[in-house]
N, C-alpha and C positions, 0 to 999 in steps of 0.2 A: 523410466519415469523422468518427465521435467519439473525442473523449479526454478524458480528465482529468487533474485538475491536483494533483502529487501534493504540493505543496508545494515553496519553492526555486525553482528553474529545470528542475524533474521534471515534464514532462509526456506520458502514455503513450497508446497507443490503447486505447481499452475494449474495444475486442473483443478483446484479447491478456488483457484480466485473468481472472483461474479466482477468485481470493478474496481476498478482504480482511480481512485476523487484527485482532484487538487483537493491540498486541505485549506488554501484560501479562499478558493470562490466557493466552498463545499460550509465554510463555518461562517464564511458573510451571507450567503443564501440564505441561510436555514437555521432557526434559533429554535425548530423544536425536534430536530434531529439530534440524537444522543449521542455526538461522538464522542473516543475518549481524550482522556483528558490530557495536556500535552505535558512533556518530562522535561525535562533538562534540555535536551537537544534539541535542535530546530525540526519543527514537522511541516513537513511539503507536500506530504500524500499520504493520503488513507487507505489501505489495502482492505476490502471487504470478503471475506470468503464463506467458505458455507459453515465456520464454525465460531469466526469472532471476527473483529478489527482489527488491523495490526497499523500502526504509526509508522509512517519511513523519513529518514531526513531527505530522499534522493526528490527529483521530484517525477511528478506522475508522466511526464513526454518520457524521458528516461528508464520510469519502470516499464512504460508499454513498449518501448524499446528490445528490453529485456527480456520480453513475455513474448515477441514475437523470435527472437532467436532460442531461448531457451536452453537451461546447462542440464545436459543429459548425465543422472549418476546412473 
């Protein structure tokens, strides 16, 4: 099984990811997309999968970086 590491203590399976947004061009775009709503930490990318959103501070060239090597547990 692969996942990635979405930053934090976030780590998800990759086969559940559909996309991975910039979350600047993704929240300047689109004012009637729900994303959520940002924490404390800086968010740079939106992880979308088949079950929720997840926030990352990493940014999105980075995560698909990630997503194409892949950490096998």
């Amino acid at each position: 099984m692969l996942f990635i590491h979405l930053g934090g203590n976030q780590m998800i399976r990759l086969s559940d990811v559909i996309a991975i947004v910039d979350a600047v061009g993704a929240v300047k775009s689109s004012s009637s997309i729900p994303f959520p709503a940002h924490s404390d930490e800086e968010v740079k990318s939106f992880i979308i999968t088949t079950t929720q959103i997840y926030t990352s501070p990493i940014s999105s060239n980075t995560l698909l970086k990630r997503s194409q090597s892949g950490l096998k547990v």
